[in-house]
Structure formats: C-alpha cells, structure tokens
C-alpha positions as CSV (number, residue, x, y, z in Angstrom):
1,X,-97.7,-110.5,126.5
2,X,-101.0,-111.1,124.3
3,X,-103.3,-114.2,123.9
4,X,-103.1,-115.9,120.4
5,X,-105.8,-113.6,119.3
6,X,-103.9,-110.9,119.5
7,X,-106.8,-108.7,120.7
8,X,-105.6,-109.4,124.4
9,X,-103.7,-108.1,126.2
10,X,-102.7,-110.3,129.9
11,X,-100.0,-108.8,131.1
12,X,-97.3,-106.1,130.1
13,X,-95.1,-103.6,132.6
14,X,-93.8,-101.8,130.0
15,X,-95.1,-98.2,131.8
16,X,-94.1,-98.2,135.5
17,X,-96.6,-95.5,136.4
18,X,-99.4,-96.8,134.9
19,X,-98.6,-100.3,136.3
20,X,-98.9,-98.8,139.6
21,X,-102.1,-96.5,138.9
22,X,-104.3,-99.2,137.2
23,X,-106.1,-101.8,138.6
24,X,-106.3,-104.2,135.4
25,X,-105.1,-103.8,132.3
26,X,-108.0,-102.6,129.9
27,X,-108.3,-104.3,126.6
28,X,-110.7,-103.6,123.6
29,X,-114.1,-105.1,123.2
30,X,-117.1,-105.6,120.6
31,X,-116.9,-108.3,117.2
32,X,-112.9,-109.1,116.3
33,X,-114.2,-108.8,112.8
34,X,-116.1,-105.4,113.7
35,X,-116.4,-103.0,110.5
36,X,-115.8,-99.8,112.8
37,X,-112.9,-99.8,115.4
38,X,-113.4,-96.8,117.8
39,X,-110.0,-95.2,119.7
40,X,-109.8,-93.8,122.2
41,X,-106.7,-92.2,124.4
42,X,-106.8,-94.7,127.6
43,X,-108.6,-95.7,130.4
44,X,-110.6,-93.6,133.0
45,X,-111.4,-94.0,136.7
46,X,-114.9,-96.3,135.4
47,X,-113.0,-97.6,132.8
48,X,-110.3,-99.1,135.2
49,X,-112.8,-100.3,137.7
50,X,-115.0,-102.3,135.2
51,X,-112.3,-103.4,132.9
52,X,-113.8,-102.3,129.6
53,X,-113.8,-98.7,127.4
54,X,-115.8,-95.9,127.4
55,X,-118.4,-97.2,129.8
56,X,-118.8,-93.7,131.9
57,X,-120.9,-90.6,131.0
58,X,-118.6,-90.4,127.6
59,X,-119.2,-94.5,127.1
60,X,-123.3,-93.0,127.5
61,X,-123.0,-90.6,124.7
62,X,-121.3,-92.7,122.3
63,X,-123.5,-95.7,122.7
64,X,-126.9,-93.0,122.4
65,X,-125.2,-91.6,119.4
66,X,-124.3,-95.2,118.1
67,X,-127.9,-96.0,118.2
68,X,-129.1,-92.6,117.0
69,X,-127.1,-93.3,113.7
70,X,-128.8,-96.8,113.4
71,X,-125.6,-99.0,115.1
72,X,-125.4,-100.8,118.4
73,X,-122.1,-101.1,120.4
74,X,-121.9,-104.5,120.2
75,X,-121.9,-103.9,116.4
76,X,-118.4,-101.8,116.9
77,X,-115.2,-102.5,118.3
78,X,-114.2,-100.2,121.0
79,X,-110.2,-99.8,122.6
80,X,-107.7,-97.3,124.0
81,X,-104.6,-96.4,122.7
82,X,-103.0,-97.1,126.0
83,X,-104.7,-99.9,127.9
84,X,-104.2,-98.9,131.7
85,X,-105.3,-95.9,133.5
86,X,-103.1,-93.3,133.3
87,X,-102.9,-91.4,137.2
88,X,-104.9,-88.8,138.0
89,X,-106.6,-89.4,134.5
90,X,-104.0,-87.3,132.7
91,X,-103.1,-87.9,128.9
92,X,-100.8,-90.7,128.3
93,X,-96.8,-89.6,127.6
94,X,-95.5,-90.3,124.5
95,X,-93.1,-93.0,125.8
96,X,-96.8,-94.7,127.1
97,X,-98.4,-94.7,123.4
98,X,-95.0,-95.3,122.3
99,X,-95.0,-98.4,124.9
100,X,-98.6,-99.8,123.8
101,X,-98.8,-98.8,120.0
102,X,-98.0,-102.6,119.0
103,X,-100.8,-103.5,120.8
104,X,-102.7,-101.6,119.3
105,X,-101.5,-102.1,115.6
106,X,-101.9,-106.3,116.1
107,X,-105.3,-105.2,117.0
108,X,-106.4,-102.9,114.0
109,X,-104.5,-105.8,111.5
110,X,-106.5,-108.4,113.3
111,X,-109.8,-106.7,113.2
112,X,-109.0,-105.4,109.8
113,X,-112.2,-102.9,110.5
114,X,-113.5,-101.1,107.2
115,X,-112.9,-97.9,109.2
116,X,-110.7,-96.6,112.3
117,X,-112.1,-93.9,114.2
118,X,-110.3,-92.0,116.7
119,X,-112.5,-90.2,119.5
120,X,-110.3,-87.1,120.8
121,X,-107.0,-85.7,119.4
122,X,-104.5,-88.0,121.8
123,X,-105.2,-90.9,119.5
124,X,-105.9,-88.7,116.3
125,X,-102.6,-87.6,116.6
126,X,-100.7,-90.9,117.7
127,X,-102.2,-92.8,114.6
128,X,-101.7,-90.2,112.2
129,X,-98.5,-89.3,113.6
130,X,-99.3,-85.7,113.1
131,X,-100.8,-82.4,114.8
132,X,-104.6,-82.6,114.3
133,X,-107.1,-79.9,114.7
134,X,-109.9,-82.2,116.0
135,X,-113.1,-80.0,115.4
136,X,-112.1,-79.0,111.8
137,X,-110.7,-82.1,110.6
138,X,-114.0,-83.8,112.0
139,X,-115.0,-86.4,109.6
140,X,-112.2,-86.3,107.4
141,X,-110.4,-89.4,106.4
142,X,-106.8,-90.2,106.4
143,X,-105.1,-93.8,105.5
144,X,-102.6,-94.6,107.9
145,X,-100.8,-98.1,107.1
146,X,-101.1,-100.9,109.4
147,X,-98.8,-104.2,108.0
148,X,-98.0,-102.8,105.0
149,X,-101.5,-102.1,104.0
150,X,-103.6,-98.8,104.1
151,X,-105.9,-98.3,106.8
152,X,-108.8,-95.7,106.4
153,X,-108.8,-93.7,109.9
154,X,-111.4,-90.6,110.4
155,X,-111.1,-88.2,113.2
156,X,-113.6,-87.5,115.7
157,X,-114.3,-85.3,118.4
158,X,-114.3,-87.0,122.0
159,X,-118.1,-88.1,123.6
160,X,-116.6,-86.4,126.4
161,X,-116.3,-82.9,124.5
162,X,-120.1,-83.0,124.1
163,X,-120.6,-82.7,127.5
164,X,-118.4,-79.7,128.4
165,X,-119.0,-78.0,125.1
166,X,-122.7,-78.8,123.7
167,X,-122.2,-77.3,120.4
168,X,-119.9,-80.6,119.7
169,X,-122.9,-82.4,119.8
170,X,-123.9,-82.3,115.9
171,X,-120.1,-82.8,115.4
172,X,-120.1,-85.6,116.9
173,X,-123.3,-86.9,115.6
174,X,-122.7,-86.2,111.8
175,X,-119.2,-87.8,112.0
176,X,-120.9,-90.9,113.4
177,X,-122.7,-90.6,110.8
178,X,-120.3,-90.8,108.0
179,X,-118.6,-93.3,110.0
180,X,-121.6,-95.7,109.7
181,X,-122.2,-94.6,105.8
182,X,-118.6,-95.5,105.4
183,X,-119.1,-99.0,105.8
184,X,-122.5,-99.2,104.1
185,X,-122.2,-101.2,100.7
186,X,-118.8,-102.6,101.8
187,X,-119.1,-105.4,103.8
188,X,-122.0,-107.2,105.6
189,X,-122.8,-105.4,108.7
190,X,-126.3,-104.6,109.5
191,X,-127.5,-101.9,110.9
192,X,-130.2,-101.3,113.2
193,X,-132.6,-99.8,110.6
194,X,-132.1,-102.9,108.4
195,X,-134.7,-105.0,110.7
C-alpha cells in the first residue's frame, strides 16, 4: 500500500523476513521532480534506524562527492530497490526485488528524473535485468523502459566500494560527474556553481 503520491510507501508484508528484520519501512527522499534518481540495493543498519537512504559512512561519501561535482543532496532523489532492511545486511533475494520493484517503477514514472543512477551492481543488475560488470560499465548509459517509455539509467560503483577499495574513488567521482553533466542543458536544475 502507497500514499497517492506514489513515492510512499506505508505499509507492505510482501517479504516475511524483511518484515521481521526492519524496524520501518524505508522510502526514497529528495525533490519528486528531482532530475537525478540515485538506487541503491536496500537499507542498512543506519538506514533502518533513521528511516532514510544512504545516511551512514556510504550516505557521507555520496553527499561529499555530490557537492564535489557542484550538486547538493537535496538537489537529488535518493531510494533503495528494496525498502526494508534486509537481516544481517545481506543482499536482497530475488523474490525481495521481485516483491518491491513496483514500488520502485511508480517511483522512477513519478519522478520522471532526467537520469537513473544505480550505486552498486544489486540494483544495476535488477533495473537492467542483466549481469553487469560494475567498474567497467562505470558511467555507461543504458535505457531501461519504465511505462512504456525509455528511461536513461547509468551504472555506478557503490560509495561504499570507495571505502574498502580507494582506487574506486575517481570512479566514483567521474561517474558523478557525467551524472550531473547529463542533466545540464536539459532541464532547470541548478547546480551549486550556478550561484
């Protein structure tokens, strides 16, 4: 069950094991009219116990790298494929993106962002519906359709993988990068340079 927006989600036991591992069901936040929609796999320990994505030490590396590519998080639209907390923070089962993908397509066709990008290979590979080699395929750009219309969707490393692995880092940064250039010239967002 969603609110009329369609960007929230209030209740759903679709997953018994995530059910009983979460502690709230985490939806998506930022502008419903953002030009960027970041994706992510699902919630984590912080995640769960604050009710909003990527706020942990991965949350701090995308938000430093947002601004270090002249954008702001609350510029950007930020959700999970899966919206609770899988247990022991393991990937979400097929049958769980399975489970939440409508979710998560009413909320790309009701954002209608510019420019998916999906942090990680759980939800490069769930949106594209293929195997994706994340560090090579950084930056690249794939239309996936979303209600019968094409939706531009670029891969992207996880935050996360800049912390274990710090050559990611300029990965990570430079596909940022593109993502912001992406939307530059096609619609109206600003960017933090602008002012």
């Amino acid at each position: 069950m969603s609110n009329m927006d369609g960007l929230t989600v209030t209740e759903c036991r679709r997953c018994e094991a995530l059910c009983e591992s979460r502690s709230r069901i985490v939806n998506g936040v930022g502008p419903a009219d953002a030009d960027l929609l970041f994706v992510g796999e699902a919630p984590g320990a912080n995640e769960d116990e604050q009710g909003e994505p990527f706020v942990g030490r991965s949350g701090d590396v995308l938000d430093e790298t947002l601004r270090d590519v002249g954008l702001d998080r609350g510029d950007v639209r930020i959700t999970n494929c899966v919206r609770c907390r899988p247990p022991e923070n393991r990937d979400p089962h097929k049958e769980e993106l399975a489970n939440c993908r409508s979710y998560l397509e009413t909320e790309i066709e009701r954002v209608d962002p510019e420019l998916v990008v999906t942090l990680g290979k759980v939800p490069g590979e769930h949106l594209l519906e293929r195997d994706v080699a994340v560090t090579g395929e950084a930056g690249d750009v794939t239309d996936m359709t979303v209600a019968g219309r094409p939706q531009p969707v670029m891969v992207c490393v996880h935050p996360a993988a800049t912390l274990y692995d710090p050559s990611q880092k300029e990965t990570f940064r430079s596909t940022l990068e593109k993502a912001a250039e992406f939307t530059d010239g096609e619609s109206g967002q600003k960017r933090l340079g602008d002012f």
